[in-house]
LOKOLTI-212776 format. One line per 4 residues: their letters; for each residue x, y, z of C-alpha. Coordinates in nm, 4 decimals. Layout:
N
a) X,Y,Z; ...
//
This chain:
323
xxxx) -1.0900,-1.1722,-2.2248; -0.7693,-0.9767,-2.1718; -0.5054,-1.0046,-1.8480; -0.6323,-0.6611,-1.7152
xxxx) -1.0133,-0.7858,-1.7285; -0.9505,-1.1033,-1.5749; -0.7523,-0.9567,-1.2912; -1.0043,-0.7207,-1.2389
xxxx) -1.2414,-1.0077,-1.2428; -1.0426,-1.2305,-1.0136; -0.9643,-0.9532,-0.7832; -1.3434,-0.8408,-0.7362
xxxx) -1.1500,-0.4221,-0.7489; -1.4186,-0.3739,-1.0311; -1.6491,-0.3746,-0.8164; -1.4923,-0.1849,-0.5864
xxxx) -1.4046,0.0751,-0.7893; -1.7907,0.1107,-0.9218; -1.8980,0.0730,-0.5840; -1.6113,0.3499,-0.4406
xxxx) -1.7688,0.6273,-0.6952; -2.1270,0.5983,-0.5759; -2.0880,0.6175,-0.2072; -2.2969,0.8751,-0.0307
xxxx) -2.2237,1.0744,0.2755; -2.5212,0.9482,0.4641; -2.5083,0.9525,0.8341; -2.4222,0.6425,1.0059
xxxx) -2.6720,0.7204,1.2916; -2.6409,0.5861,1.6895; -2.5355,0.2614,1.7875; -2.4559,0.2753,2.1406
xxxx) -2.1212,0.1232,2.2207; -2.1245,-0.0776,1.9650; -1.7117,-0.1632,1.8766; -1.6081,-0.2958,1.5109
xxxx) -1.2363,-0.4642,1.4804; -1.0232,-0.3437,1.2047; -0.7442,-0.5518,1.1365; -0.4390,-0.5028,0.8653
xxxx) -0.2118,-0.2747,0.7326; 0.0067,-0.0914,0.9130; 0.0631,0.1543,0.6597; -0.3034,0.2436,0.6517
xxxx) -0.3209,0.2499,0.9920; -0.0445,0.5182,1.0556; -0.1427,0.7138,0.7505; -0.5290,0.7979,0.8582
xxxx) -0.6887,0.5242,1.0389; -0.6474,0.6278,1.3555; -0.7906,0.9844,1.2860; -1.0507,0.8428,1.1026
xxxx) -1.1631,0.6296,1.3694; -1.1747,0.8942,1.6310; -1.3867,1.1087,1.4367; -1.6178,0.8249,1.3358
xxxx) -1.6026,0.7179,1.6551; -1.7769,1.1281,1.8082; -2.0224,1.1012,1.5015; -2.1896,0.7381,1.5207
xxxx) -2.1020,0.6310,1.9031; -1.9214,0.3359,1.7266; -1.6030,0.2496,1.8280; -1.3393,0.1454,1.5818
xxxx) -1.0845,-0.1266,1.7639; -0.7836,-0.1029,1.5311; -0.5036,-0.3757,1.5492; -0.2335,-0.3869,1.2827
xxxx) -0.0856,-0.7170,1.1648; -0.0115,-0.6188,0.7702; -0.2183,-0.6485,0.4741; -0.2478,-1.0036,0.4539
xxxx) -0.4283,-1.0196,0.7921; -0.6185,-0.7455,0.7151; -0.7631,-0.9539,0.3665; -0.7901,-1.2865,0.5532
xxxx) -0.9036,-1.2310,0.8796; -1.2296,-1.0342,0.6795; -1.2487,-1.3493,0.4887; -1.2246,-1.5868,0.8046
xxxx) -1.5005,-1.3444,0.9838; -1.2117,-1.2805,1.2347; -1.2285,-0.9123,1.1606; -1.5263,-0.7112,1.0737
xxxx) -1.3319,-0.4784,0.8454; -0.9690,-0.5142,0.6847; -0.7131,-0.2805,0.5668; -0.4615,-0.3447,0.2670
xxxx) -0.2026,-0.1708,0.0691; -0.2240,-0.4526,-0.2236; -0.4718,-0.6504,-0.3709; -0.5848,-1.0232,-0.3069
xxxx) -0.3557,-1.2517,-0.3976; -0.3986,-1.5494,-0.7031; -0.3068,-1.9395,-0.6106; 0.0423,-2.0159,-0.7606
xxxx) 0.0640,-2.0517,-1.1580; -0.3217,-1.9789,-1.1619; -0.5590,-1.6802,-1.2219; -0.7713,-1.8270,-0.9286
xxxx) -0.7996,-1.6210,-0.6125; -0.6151,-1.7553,-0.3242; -0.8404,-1.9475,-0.0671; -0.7456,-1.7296,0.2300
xxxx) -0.8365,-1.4139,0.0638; -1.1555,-1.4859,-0.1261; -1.5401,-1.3391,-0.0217; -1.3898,-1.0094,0.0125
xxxx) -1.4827,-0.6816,-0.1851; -1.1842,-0.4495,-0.1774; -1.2765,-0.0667,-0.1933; -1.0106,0.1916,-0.3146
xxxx) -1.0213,0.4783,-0.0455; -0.6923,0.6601,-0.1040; -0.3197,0.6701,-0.2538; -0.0133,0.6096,-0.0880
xxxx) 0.3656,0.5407,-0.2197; 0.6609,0.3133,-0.1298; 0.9785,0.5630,-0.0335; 1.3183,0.4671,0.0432
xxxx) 1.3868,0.5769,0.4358; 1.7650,0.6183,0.5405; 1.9292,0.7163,0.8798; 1.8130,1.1274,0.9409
xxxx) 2.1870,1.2000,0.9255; 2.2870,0.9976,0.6053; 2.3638,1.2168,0.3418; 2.2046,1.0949,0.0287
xxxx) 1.9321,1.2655,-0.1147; 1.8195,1.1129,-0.3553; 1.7637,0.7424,-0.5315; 1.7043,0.6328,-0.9407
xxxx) 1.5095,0.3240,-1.0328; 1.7336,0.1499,-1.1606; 1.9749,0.2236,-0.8331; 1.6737,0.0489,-0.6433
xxxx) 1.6975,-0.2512,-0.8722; 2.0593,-0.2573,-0.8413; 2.0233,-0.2091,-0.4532; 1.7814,-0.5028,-0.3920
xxxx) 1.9920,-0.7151,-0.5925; 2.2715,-0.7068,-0.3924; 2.4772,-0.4794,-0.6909; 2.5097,-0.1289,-0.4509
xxxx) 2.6727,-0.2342,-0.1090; 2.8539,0.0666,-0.0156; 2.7090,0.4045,0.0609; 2.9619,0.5869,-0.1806
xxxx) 2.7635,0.4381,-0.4735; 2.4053,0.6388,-0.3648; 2.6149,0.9789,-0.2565; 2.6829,0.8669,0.1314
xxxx) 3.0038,0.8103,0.2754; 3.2233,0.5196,0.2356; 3.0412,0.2418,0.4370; 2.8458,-0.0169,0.3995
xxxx) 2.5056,-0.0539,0.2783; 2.2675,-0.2129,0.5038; 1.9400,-0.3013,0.3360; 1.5798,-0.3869,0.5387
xxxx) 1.3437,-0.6093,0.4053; 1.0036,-0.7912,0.4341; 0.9865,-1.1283,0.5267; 0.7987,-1.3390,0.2564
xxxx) 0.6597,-1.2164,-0.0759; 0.3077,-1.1350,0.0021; 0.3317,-0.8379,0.2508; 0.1811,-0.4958,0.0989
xxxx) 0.5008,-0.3543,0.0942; 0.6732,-0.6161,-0.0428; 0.4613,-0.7142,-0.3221; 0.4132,-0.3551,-0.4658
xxxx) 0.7853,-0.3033,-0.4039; 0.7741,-0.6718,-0.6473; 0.5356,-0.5195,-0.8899; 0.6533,-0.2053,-0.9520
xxxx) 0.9986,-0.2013,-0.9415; 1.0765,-0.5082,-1.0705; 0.7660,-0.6447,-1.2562; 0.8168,-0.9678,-1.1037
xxxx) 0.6178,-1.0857,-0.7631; 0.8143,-1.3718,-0.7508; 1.1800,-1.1875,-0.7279; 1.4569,-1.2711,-0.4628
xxxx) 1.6106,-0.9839,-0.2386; 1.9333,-1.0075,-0.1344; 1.9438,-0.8446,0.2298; 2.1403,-0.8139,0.5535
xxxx) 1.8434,-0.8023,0.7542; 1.4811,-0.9394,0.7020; 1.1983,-0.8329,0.9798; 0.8465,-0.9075,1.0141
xxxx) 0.6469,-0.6249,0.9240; 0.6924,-0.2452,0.9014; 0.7242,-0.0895,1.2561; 1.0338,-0.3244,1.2775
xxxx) 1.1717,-0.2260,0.9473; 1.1076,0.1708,0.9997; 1.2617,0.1612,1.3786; 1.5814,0.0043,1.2427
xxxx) 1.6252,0.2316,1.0640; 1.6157,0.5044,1.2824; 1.8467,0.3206,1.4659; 2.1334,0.2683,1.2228
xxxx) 2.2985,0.5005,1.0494; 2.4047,0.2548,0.7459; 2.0483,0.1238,0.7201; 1.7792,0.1615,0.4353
xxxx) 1.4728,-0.0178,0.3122; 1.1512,0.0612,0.1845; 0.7956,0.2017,0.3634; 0.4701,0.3446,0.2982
xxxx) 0.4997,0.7482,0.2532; 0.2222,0.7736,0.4886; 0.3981,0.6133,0.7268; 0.7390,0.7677,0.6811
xxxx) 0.6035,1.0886,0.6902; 0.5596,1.0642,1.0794; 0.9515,0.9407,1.0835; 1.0200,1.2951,1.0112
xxxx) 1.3120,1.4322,1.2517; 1.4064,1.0351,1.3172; 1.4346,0.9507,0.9582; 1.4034,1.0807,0.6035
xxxx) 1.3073,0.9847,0.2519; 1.5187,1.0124,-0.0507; 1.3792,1.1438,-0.3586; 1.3277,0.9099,-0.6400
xxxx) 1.4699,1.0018,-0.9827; 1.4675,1.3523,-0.8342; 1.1038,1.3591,-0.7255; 1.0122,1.4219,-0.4117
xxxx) 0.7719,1.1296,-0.2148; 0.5305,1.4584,-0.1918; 0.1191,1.4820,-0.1459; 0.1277,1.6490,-0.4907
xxxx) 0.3936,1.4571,-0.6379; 0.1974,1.1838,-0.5842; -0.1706,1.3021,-0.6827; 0.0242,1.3989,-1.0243
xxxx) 0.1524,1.0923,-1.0877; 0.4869,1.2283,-1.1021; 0.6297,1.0291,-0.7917; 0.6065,0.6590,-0.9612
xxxx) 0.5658,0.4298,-0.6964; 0.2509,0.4804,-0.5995; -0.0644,0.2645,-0.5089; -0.3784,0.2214,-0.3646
xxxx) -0.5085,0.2060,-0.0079; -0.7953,-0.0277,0.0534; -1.1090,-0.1037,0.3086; -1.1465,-0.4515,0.3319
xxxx) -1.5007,-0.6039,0.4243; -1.6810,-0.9204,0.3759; -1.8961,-0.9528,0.0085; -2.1642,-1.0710,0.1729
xxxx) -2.1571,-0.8367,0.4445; -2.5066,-0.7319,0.6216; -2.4455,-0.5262,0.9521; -2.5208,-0.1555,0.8352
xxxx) -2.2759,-0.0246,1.0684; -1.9804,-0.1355,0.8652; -2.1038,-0.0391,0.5812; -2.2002,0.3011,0.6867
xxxx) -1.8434,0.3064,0.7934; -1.6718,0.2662,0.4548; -1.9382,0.4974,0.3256; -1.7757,0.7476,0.5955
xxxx) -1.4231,0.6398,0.4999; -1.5084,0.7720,0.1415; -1.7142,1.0429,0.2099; -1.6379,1.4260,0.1893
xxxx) -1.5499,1.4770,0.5854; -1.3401,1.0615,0.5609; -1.2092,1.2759,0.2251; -1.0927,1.5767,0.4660
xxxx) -0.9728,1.3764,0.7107; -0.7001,1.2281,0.4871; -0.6537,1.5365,0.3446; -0.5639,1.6773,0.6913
xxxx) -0.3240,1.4346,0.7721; -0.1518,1.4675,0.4165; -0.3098,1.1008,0.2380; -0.4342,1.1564,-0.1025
xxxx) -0.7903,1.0394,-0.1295; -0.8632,0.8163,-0.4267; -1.0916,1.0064,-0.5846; -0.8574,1.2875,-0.6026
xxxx) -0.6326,1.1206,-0.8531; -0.8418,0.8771,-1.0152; -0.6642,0.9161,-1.2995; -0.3651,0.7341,-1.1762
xxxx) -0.5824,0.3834,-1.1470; -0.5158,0.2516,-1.5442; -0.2126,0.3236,-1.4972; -0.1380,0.1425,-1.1410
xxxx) -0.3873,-0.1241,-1.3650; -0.1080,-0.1704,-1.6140; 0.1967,-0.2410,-1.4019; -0.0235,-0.4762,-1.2086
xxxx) -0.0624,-0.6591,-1.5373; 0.2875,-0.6971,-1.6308; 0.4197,-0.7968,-1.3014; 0.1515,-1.1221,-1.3299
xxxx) 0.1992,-1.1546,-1.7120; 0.5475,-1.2482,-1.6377; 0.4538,-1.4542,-1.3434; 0.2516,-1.6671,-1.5747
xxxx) 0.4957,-1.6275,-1.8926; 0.2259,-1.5006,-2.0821; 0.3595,-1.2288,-2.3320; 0.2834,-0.8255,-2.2579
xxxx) 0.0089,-0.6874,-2.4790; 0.2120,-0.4293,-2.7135; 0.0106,-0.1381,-2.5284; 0.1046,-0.2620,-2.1909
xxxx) 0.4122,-0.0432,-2.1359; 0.3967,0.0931,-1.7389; 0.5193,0.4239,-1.6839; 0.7944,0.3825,-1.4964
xxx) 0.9001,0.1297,-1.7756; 0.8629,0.4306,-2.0051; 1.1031,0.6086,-1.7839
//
């Protein structure tokens, strides 16, 4: 059994992804006031949660009570039956040195429901443009710390992280950048989660770190992106595949989950009016670049090939790697 398989095994996003492709637009009926908590990631939330509720919310009578928290909570407070649905911007997590899932985050089934991308975010009045790969590696390991080195001014870089390694933004930043989950950043300033991160940075004009596009896209007039090896963070740039660091957006529920009304409402989330909905809002629904999954597959199998020093199958080349 190859590294791809068994992650896909471990992860349970086979099944999602089977599961994701079948769903029906079948109406969720009347429930009275019936309220279902959604915990997790606030990346998901800013992107098309919110509108997604509302509208579910006028259809079924159902009331969707969102609370953030990040992607972790969204994954283990499904698992713990603290929330009735989750939502995540990276997949469950293994035990250290070990293909096992970890115990907080297992009994889940994680459905694919759109596409997002990590962007770089700098002050609205910086003047860089524009950031390369291999700038970003150099930037998060402490080689660029003046502004003069990404186009700005002569002053000093200020970098905004995630605490801990495990946050969605974090970990994808991990695994696609760096092929490494387990890397060190070396940062001025470390913050909780990602309102924290994206306010400093509208705050400081020296500051930078790394968000959801979703979610920087409502930063716009406070904050901007840069472009990444001259590609725009853009809604087609990103459907293309030409905008590398992309990845999916997940709804989080419980595998052995019975109440109809949840799962009516990931059938919603994934259904032609959820589809529109993103759409709307500018979120890239997953089935509308399916194509990008084997190769979002592949970098997710380097980064935990070399957290388990097991060599990269010849073929398993990511594209930014081919870059």
């Amino acid at each position: 059994m190859n590294l791809v398989t068994r992650l896909l095994i471990t992860s349970g996003v086979a099944a999602a992804l089977a599961s994701s492709l079948l769903l029906a637009a079948a109406p969720a009926g009347s429930a009275g006031t019936k309220t279902l908590k959604w915990a997790g990631c606030g990346i998901s939330k800013a992107a098309f949660m919110h509108e997604m509720a509302a509208a579910y919310e006028k259809k079924t009578g159902i009331k969707i009570d969102l609370v953030g928290g990040g992607a972790t909570k969204g994954i283990r407070q499904v698992s713990s039956k603290e929330a009735n649905i989750g939502g995540t911007c990276r997949h469950v997590i293994e035990k250290e040195n070990s293909m096992m899932t970890h115990e907080q985050e297992r009994r889940v089934q994680l459905t694919p429901v759109a596409w997002d991308a990590l962007t770089v975010i700098v002050h609205k009045d910086n003047p860089a443009t524009n950031i390369t790969m291999q700038q970003m590696r150099d930037l998060f390991e402490g080689k660029i710390t003046n502004w003069k080195q990404l186009g700005g001014k002569d002053a000093p870089v200020e970098l905004y992280v995630r605490k801990g390694k495990v946050s969605g933004v974090g970990r994808t930043l991990r695994e696609l950048v760096f092929n490494d989950y387990d890397k060190e950043f070396v940062a001025k300033h470390v913050v909780d989660s990602t309102g924290p991160l994206e306010r400093a940075i509208i705050e400081n004009p020296n500051g930078i770190g790394v968000t959801g596009v979703s979610s920087a896209r409502k930063l716009k007039g406070k904050a901007k992106m840069l472009a990444l090896d001259g590609k725009e963070p853009s809604y087609e740039n990103i459907k293309s595949g030409q905008y590398l660091l992309y990845r999916p957006l997940y709804v989080v529920t419980a595998m052995d989950e019975k109440d109809p009304a949840i799962k009516n409402f990931v059938q919603f989330v994934s259904s032609d009016e959820g589809k529109a909905i993103m759409r709307s809002v500018g979120t890239v629904p997953y089935e509308d670049a399916i194509n990008l999954w084997l190769t979002y597959l592949d970098q997710q199998n380097k980064a935990l090939a070399n957290r388990l020093h097991i060599d990269e199958p010849a073929q398993g080349k990511s594209r930014a790697a081919r870059k």
